[in-house]
N, C-alpha and C positions, 0 to 999 in steps of 0.2 A: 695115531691115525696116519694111515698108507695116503702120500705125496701126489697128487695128479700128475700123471705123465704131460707133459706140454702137448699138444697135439702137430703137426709139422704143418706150416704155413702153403698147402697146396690152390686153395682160392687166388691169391695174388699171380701166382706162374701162368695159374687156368687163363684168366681175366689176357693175359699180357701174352697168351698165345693167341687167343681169340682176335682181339685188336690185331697183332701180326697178320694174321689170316684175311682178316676184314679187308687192313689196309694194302694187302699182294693184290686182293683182288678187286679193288680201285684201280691200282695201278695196271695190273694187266688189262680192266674196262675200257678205261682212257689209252692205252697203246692199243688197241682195237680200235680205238673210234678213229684216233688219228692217221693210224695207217689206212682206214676206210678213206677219209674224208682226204688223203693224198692220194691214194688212188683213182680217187674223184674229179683230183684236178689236174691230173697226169696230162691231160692234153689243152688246158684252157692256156690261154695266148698270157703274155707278158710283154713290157715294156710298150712300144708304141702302141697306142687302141683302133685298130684297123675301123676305118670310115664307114658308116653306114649313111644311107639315102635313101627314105622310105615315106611311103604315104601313112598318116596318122589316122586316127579314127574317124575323126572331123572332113576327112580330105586335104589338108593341106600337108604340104609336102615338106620333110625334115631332113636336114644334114648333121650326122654326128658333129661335123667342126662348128656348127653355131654356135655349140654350148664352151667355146673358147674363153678364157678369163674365169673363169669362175671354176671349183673340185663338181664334179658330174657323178650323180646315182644313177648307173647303168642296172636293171633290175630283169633278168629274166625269170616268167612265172607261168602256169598253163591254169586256164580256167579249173580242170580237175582234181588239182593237185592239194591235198589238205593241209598239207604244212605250208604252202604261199598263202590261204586265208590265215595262220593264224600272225602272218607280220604283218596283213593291209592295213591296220591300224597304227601300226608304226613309222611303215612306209610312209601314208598319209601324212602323219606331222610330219615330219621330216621333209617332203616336199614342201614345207611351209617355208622353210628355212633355206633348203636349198635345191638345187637344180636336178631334178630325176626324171630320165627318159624311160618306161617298160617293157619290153616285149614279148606277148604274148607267144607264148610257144606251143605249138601244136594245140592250139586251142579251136581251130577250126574257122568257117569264113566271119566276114567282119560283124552279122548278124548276131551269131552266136555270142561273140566275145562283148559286142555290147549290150547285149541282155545280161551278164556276165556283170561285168560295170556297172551298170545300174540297179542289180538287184544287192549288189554288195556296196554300194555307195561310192561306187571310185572312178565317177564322171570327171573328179581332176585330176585324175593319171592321164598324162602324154605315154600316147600308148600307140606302138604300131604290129599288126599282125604278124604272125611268121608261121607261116601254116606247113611251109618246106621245110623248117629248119634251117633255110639258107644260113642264118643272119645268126642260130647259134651254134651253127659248124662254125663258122665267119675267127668266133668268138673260143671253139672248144669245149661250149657249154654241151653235157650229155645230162646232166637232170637240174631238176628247178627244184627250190628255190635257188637263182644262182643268183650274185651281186657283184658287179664290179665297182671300184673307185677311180675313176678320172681324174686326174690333175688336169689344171687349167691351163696347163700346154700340152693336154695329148696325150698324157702317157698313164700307164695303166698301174697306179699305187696303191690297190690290194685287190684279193677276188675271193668272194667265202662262197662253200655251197653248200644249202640246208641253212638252217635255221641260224639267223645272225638277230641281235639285238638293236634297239633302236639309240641308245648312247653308243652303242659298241661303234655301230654307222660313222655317228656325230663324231665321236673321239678322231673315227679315221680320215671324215673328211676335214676337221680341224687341223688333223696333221697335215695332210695331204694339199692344205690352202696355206699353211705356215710354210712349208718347204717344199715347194714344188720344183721338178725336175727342169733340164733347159729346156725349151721348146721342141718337140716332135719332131724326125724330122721322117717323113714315111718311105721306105725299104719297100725295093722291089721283091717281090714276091719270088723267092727258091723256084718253085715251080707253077704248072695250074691248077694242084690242088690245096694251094696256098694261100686264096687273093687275099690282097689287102683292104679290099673295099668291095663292098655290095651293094647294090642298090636294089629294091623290092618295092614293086608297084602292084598294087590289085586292081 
């Protein structure tokens, strides 16, 4: 009786190019996003956190330095914007915990933005309009969702744009409240498309 020829193991090389292929193109996915998401933040500000002064929704009137002592969720968002709804629920906890100022950007006047608020449930967002953009040229911010991290003397210890997580937050301001930088000390402005500080009244 005639022997079976073995047949030659091509399954296994198939399989282990396929995986190759898959796993190039992960990795090329991820070198896209990141070079997006740095080109994003090409112009957003670093080290000290240039001072804002603004009326809130309520009327009363807010100074970035009050939120001194403590890590600060700086949050800019615009009424429109689909991806800032799907963190208001995280944002929310997370103010529970710690200190988050928002500003509405290009969201339009203060009517608008508080219909906005209250039909999404986010009457305890400290919230101040920004209909100019002043406040997130100010900042560098060109799209929302934007986040920065405050330390408790001033100084700006991370900044994500797009979609951040709500431990990712907590992890940064944990750091950011463990090791906080010396105290701020605030730099005159290169020139006057520079300021350091803005102040916004409606």
């Amino acid at each position: 009786m005639a022997q079976a020829t073995p047949k030659s193991e091509k399954k296994p090389q198939h399989k282990k190019r396929k995986w190759l292929r898959y796993l190039l193109e992960i990795i090329v996915i991820i070198a896209i996003i990141v070079a997006f998401r740095t080109w994003q933040q090409r112009n957003m500000v670093s080290g000290v956190a240039p001072n804002i002064q603004g009326v809130l929704m309520d009327g009363r009137i807010i100074n970035l330095k009050q939120y001194r002592g403590k890590p600060l969720v700086l949050h800019f968002w615009s009424t429109w914007c689909p991806f800032c709804k799907i963190e208001e629920g995280s944002l929310t906890e997370l103010a529970k915990d710690w200190p988050m100022l928002t500003i509405a950007y290009q969201s339009g006047d203060k009517a608008a933005i508080q219909q906005h608020l209250t039909e999404r449930h986010l009457e305890s967002w400290t919230t101040i309009p920004d209909p100019d953009s002043r406040l997130a040229e100010l900042y560098g911010v060109t799209g929302v969702p934007t986040t920065f991290i405050i330390d408790a003397n001033g100084n700006i210890r991370f900044h994500e744009v797009g979609l951040t997580s709500g431990w990712g937050l907590r992890a940064r301001l944990w750091y950011a409240n463990q090791m906080p930088l010396p105290v701020a000390k605030e730099i005159a402005p290169i020139n006057d498309k520079q300021p350091k500080s803005v102040s916004v009244t409606q």
